[in-house]
MITITI-324066 format. One record per residue (C-alpha): residue number from 1; x, y, z. Coordinates in steps of 0.25 Angstrom, whole numbers, plus 5000, padded with zeros to 4 digits. Layout:
+-----+------+------+------+
:  nr :   xx :   yy :   zz :
+-----+------+------+------+
: NUM :    X :    Y :    Z :
...
+-----+------+------+------+
//
This chain:
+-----+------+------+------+
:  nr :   xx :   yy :   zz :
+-----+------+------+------+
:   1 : 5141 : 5153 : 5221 :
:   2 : 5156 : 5155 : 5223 :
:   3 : 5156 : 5158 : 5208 :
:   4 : 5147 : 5169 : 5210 :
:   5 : 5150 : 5175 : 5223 :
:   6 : 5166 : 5173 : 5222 :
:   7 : 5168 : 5168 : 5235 :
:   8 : 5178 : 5155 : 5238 :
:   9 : 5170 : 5140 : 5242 :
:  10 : 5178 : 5140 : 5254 :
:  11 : 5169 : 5134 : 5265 :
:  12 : 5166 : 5121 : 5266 :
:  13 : 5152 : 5115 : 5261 :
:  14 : 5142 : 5115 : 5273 :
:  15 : 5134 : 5102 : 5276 :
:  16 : 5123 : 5109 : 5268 :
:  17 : 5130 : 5111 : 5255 :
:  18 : 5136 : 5097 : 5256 :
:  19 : 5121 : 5091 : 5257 :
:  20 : 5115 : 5100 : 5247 :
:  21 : 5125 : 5095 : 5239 :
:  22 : 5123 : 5081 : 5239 :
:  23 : 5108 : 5081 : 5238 :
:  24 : 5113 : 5087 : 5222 :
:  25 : 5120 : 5075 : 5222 :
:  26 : 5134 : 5081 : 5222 :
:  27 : 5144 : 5074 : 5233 :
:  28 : 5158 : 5069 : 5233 :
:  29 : 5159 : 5057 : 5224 :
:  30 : 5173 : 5050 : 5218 :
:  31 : 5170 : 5043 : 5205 :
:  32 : 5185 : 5037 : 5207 :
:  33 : 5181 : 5031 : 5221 :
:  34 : 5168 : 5023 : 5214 :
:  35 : 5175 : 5020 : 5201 :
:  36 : 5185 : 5013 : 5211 :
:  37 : 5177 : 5008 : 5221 :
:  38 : 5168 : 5001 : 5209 :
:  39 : 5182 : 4995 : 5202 :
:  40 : 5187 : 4990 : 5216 :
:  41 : 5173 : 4983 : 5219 :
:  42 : 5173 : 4977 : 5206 :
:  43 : 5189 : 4971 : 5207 :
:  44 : 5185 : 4967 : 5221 :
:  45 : 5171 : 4960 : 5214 :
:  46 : 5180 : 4952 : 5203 :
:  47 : 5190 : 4948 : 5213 :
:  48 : 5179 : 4941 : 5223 :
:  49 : 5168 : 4936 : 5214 :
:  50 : 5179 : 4936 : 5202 :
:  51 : 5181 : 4919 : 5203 :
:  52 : 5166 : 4917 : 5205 :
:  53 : 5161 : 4927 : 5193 :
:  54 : 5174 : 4921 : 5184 :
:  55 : 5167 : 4906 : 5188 :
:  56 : 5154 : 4910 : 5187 :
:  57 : 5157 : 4916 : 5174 :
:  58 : 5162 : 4904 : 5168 :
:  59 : 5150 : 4898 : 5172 :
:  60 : 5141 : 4906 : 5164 :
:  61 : 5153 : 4904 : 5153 :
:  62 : 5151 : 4888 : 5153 :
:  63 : 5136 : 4890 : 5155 :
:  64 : 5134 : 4897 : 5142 :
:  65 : 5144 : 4890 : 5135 :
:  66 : 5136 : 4877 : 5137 :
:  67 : 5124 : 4881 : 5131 :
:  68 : 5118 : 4869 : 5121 :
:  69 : 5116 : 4875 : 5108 :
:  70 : 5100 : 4870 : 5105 :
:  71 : 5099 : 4880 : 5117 :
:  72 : 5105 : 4893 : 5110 :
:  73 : 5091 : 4893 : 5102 :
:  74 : 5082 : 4893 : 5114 :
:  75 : 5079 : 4906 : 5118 :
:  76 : 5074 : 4904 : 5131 :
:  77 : 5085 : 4894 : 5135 :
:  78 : 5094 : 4903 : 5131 :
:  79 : 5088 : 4917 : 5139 :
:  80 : 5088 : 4908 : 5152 :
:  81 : 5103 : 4904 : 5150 :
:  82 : 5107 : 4919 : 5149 :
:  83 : 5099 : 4923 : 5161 :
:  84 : 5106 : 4911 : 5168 :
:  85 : 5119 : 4915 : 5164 :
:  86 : 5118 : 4930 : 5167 :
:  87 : 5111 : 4925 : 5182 :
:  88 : 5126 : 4920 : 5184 :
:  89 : 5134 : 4928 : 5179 :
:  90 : 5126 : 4940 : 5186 :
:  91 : 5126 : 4932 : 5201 :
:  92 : 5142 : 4929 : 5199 :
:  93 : 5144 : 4943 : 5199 :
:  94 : 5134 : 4947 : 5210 :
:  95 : 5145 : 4951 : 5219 :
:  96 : 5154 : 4960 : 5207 :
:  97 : 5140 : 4968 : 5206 :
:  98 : 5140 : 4969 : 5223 :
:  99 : 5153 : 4974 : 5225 :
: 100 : 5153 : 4985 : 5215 :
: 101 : 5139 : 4990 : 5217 :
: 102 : 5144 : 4990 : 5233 :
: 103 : 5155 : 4998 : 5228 :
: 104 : 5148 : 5008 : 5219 :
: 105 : 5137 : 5010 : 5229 :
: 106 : 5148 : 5014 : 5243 :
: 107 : 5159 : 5020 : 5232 :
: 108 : 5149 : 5031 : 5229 :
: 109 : 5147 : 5032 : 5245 :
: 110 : 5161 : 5034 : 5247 :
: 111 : 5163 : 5048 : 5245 :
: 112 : 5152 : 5057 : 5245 :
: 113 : 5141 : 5046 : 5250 :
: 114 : 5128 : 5041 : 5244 :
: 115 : 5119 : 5052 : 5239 :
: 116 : 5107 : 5052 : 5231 :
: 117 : 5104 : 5066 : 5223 :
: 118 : 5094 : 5067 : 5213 :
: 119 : 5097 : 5080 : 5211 :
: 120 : 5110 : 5075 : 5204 :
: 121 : 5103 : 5069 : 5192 :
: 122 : 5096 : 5083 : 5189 :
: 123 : 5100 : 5089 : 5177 :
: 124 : 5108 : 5102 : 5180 :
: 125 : 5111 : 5114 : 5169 :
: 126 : 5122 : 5117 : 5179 :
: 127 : 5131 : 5105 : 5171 :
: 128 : 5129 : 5107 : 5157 :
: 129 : 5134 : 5121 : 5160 :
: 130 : 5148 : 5121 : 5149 :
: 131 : 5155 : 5132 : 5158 :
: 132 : 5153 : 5124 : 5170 :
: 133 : 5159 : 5111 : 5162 :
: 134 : 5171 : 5119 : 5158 :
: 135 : 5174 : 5121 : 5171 :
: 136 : 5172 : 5108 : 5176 :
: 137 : 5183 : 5104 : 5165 :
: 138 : 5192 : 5112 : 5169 :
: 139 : 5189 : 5109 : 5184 :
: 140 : 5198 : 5103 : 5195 :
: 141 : 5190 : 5092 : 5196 :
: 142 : 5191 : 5090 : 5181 :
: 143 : 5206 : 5089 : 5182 :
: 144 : 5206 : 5079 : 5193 :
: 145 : 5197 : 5071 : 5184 :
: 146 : 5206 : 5071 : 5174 :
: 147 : 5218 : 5067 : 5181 :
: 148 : 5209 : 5056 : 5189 :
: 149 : 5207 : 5051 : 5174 :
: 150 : 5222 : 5052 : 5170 :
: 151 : 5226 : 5046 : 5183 :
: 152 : 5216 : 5034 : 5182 :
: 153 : 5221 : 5030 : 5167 :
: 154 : 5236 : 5030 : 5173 :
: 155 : 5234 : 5022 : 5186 :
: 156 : 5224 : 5014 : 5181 :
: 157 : 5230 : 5010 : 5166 :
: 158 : 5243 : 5009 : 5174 :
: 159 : 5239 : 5000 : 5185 :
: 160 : 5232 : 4990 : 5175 :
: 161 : 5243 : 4989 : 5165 :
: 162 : 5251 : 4985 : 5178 :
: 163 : 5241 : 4976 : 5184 :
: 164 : 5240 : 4967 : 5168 :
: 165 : 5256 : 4966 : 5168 :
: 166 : 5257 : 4959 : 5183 :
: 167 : 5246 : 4950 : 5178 :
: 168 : 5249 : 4950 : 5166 :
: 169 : 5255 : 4936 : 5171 :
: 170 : 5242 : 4931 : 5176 :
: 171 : 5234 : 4934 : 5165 :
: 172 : 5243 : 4926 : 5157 :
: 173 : 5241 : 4914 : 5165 :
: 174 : 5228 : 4914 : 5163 :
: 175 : 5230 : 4908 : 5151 :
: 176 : 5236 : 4897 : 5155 :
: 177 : 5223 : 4892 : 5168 :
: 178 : 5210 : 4885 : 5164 :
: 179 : 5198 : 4893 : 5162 :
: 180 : 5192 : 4892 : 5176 :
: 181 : 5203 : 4898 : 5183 :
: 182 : 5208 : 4906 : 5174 :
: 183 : 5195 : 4915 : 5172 :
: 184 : 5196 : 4915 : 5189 :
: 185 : 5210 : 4919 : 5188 :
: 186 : 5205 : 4928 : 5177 :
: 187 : 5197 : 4935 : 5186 :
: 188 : 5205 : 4937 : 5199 :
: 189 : 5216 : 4943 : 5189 :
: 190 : 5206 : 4954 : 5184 :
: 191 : 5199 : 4955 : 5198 :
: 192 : 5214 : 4959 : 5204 :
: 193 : 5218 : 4968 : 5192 :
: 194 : 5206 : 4975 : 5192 :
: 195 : 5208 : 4977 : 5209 :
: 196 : 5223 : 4982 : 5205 :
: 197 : 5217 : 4991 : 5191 :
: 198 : 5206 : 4997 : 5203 :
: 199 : 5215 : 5001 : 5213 :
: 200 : 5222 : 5009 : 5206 :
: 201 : 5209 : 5018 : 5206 :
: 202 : 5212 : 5020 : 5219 :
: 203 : 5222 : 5030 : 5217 :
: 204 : 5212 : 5040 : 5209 :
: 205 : 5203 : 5038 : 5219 :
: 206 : 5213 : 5044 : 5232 :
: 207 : 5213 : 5056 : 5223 :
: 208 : 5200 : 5057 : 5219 :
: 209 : 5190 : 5057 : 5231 :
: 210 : 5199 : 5068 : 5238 :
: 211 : 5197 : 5077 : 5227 :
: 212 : 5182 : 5073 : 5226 :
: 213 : 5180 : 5077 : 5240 :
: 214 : 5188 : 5091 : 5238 :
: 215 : 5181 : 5093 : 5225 :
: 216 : 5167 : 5091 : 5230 :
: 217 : 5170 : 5098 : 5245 :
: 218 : 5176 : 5110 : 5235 :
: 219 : 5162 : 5111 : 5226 :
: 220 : 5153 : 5112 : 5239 :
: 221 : 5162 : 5121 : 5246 :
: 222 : 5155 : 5135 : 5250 :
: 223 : 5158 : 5149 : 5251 :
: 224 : 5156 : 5157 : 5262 :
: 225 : 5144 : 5162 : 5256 :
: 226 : 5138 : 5150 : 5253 :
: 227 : 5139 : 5148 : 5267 :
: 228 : 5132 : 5160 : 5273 :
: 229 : 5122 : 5156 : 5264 :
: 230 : 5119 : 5141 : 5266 :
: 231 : 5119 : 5146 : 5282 :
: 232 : 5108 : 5156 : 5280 :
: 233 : 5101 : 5145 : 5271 :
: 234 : 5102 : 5136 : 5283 :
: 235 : 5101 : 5140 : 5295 :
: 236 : 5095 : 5156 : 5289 :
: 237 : 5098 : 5169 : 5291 :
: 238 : 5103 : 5176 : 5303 :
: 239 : 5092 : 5186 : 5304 :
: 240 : 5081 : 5174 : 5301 :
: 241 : 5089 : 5165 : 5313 :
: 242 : 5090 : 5176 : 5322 :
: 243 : 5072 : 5180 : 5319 :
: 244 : 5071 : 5165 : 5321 :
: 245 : 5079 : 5166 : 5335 :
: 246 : 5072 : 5177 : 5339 :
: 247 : 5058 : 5169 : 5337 :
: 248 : 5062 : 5158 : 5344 :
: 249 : 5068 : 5166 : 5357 :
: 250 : 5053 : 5174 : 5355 :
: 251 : 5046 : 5162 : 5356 :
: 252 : 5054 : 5156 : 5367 :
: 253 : 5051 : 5168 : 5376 :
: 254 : 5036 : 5167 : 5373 :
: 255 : 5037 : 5152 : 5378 :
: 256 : 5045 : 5155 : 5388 :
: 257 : 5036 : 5166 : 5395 :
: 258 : 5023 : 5157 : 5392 :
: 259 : 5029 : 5148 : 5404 :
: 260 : 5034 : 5159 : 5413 :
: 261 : 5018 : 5157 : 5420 :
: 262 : 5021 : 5143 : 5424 :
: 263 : 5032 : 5147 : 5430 :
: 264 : 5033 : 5147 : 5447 :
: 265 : 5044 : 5158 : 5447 :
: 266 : 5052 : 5168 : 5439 :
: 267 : 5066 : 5170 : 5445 :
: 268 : 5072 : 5183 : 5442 :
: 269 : 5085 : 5190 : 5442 :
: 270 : 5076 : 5199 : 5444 :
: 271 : 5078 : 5207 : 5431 :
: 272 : 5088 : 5200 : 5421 :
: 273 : 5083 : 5184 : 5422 :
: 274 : 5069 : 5177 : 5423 :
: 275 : 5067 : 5162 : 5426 :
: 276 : 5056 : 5157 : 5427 :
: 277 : 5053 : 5143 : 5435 :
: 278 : 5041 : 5133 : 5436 :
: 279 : 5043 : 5119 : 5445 :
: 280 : 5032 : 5110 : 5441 :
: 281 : 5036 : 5096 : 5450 :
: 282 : 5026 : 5089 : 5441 :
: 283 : 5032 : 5092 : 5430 :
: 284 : 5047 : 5092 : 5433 :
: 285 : 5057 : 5090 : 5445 :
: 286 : 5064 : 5104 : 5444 :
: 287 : 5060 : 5117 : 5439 :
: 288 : 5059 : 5123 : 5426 :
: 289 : 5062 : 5136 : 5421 :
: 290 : 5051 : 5140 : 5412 :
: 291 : 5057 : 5153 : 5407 :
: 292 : 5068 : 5162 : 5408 :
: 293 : 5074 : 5176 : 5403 :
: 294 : 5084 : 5187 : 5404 :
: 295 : 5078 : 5203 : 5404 :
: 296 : 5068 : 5204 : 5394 :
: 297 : 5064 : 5190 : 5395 :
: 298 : 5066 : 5189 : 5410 :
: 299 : 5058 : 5203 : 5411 :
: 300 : 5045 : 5195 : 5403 :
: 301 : 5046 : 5182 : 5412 :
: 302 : 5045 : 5191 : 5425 :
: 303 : 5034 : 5197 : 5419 :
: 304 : 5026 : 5185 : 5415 :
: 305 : 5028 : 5179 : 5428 :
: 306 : 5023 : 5191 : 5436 :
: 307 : 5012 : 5191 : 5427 :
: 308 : 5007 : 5176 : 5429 :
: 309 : 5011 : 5178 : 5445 :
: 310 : 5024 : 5169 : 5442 :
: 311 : 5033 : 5172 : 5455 :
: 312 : 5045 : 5182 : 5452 :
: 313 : 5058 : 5178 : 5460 :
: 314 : 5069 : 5186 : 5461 :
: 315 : 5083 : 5177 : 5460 :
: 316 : 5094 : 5183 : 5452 :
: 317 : 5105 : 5171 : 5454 :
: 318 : 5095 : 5160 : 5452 :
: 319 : 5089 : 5168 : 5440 :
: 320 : 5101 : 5170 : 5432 :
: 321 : 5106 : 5154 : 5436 :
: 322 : 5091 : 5148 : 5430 :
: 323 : 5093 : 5156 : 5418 :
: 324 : 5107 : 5152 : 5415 :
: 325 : 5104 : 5139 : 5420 :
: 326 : 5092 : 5135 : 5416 :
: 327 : 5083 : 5132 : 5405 :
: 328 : 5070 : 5135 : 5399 :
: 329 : 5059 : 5123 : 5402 :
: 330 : 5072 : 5116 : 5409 :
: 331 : 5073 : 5113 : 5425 :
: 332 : 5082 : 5123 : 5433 :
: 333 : 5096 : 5117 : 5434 :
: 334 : 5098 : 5108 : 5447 :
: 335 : 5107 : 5118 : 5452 :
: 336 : 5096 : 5128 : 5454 :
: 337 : 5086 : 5118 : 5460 :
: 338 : 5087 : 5123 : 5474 :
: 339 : 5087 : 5138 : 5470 :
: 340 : 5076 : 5136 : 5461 :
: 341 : 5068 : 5129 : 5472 :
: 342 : 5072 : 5141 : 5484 :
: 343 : 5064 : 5150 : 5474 :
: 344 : 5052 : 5139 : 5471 :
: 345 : 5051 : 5137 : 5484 :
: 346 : 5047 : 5151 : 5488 :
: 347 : 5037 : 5152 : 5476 :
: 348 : 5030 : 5139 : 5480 :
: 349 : 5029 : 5144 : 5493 :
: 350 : 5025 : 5160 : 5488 :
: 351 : 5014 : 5152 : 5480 :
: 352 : 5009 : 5142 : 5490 :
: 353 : 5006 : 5157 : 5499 :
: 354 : 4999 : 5163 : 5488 :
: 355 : 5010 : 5173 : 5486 :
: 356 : 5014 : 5169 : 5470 :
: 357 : 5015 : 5184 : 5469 :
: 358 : 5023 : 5189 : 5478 :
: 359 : 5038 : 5190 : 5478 :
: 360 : 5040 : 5186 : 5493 :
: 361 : 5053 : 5183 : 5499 :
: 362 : 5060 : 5175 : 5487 :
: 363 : 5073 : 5166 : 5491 :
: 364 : 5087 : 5178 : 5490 :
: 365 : 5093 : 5175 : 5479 :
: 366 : 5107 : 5171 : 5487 :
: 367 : 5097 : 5160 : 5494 :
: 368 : 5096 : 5153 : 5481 :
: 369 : 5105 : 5141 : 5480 :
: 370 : 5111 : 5144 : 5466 :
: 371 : 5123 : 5136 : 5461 :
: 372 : 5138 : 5143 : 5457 :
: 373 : 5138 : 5136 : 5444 :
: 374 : 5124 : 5143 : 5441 :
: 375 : 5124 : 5157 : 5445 :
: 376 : 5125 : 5167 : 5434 :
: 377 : 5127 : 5179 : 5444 :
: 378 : 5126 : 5193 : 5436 :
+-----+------+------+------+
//
């Protein structure tokens, strides 16, 4: 898309980009790192079971050696000594097999971690595309493969021709030990060359998962188009977000007013805030605000609670303090307990006389215990 739209991949992948990539298949992956990972765990293996396998070996050596020859014609005899002799030698080298298949398993872990795609053994069109080959030849990538090759040849021919001329003592010695030891001795002289002839991968590998990790971070980068695009993919569009807000605030309101008649009073400022307050002792220990609102929506609680005969209570200070303080379906703050219970107080008592109605001498508003820390005064 960058090809097509000229803008620069200059942002980073988002997490999106990065997953969608992986379930392709396509994560960050060092085949130096596993090739090395694979040669150590197998000089590792030969230095460890190296003695053991040489001995067992032998074993199998002797066992086949000493076979009577009436027995070379008797098929079944000799079926069972070749399954006999592949059992050992299999089970001597039970821990080689261990170590490497450990080692394949975590090597490919290492970098870009385990991932399973079955999109990634789809056949694409996209990679038998000649244009799109010449490029890839003629790539970045395609020269750091080239030098990796060069570089591997050097270090890795040169440290071997040095690791056979120190032990080129050694392996002239051998001739001169019987055949026990000297297949052990053998061995751990292989096991030791191979570890050396290994190590010197490590060297490729320092240059080789850095750029990996540069190279892939560099194929998923986006541009800032790609960015806009994927947020209106994901979270939608801003008319569609905003429609969807609108709809939820529509059918908060409607909630909202539905509990305005189980309310036991509306305080008002008396204009620009409406709260209204139900105090239910069965069902909770303090009051509840059941609704609130600001001008329009303050206009329609007033109007709901005069038309279910809910008491109207003029309170500016304690008015603006519940709706700043307080939440919907939540008890009032414990600062505005004794306030709230001034202005209960005088409804219980207008509604024990049979007065739910009338407005009657409410508490002043200065009466009203209202902490500093909660008055919003206009």
């Amino acid at each position: 898309m960058a090809e097509e739209t000229g803008q620069e991949k200059s942002q980073e992948p988002t997490q999106k980009r990065v997953q969608d990539a992986r379930k392709k298949g396509d994560i960050a992956r060092s085949k130096e790192l596993s090739t090395l990972a694979l040669l150590m765990a197998s000089a590792a293996s030969a230095l460890l079971f190296g003695p053991s396998v040489a001995a067992a070996m032998l074993e199998v050596f002797k066992f086949n050696f000493s076979v009577r020859g009436e027995a070379v014609s008797d098929p079944a005899y000799m079926i069972q000594h070749l399954y006999t002799s592949l059992s050992s030698a299999f089970f001597s080298l039970w821990g080689f097999f261990l170590l490497v298949l450990l080692a394949t398993l975590f090597s490919a872990a290492a970098l870009g971690g385990w991932n399973f795609s079955s999109e990634a053994l789809q056949p694409k069109g996209s990679r038998l595309d000649p244009i799109a080959g010449i490029k890839r030849m003629f790539s970045l990538k395609s020269l750091v493969e080239l030098f990796k090759a060069v570089a591997k040849v050097v270090i890795v021919g040169a440290i071997a021709i040095l690791a056979v001329y120190l032990l080129r003592p050694e392996l002239i010695g051998l001739t001169a030990e019987a055949v026990n030891p000297a297949m052990e001795h053998a061995v751990k002289i292989l096991a030791w060359a191979f570890l050396v002839i290994s190590a010197a991968m490590i060297s490729i590998v320092l240059m080789d998962v850095p750029f990996q990790l540069y190279d892939y971070n560099k194929k998923l980068k986006m541009t800032m188009q790609e960015v806009k695009d994927e947020m209106k993919s994901t979270e939608g569009k801003p008319e569609v977000k905003s429609k969807i807000r609108q709809l939820q605030y529509e059918m908060s309101q409607r909630k909202m007013m539905k509990e305005v008649p189980t309310a036991d009073v509306v305080i008002t400022n008396p204009t620009h805030y409406a709260v209204a307050i139900r105090y239910d002792q069965s069902q909770s220990d303090a009051p509840i605000v059941v609704a609130k609102g600001v001008d329009f929506a303050a206009l329609k609680i007033r109007e709901v609670a005069q038309e279910y005969d809910v008491t109207v209570l003029e309170a500016p200070s304690l008015a603006r303090a519940l709706y700043y303080a307080a939440e919907i379906d939540e008890e009032v703050p414990s600062g505005l307990y004794t306030a709230v219970a001034q202005v209960l107080a005088y409804v219980f008592q207008l509604r024990d006389a049979g007065q739910a109605n009338a407005i009657g001498s409410p508490p002043k508003d200065h009466q009203l215990e209202i902490p500093e820390a909660l008055r919003r005064d206009e």
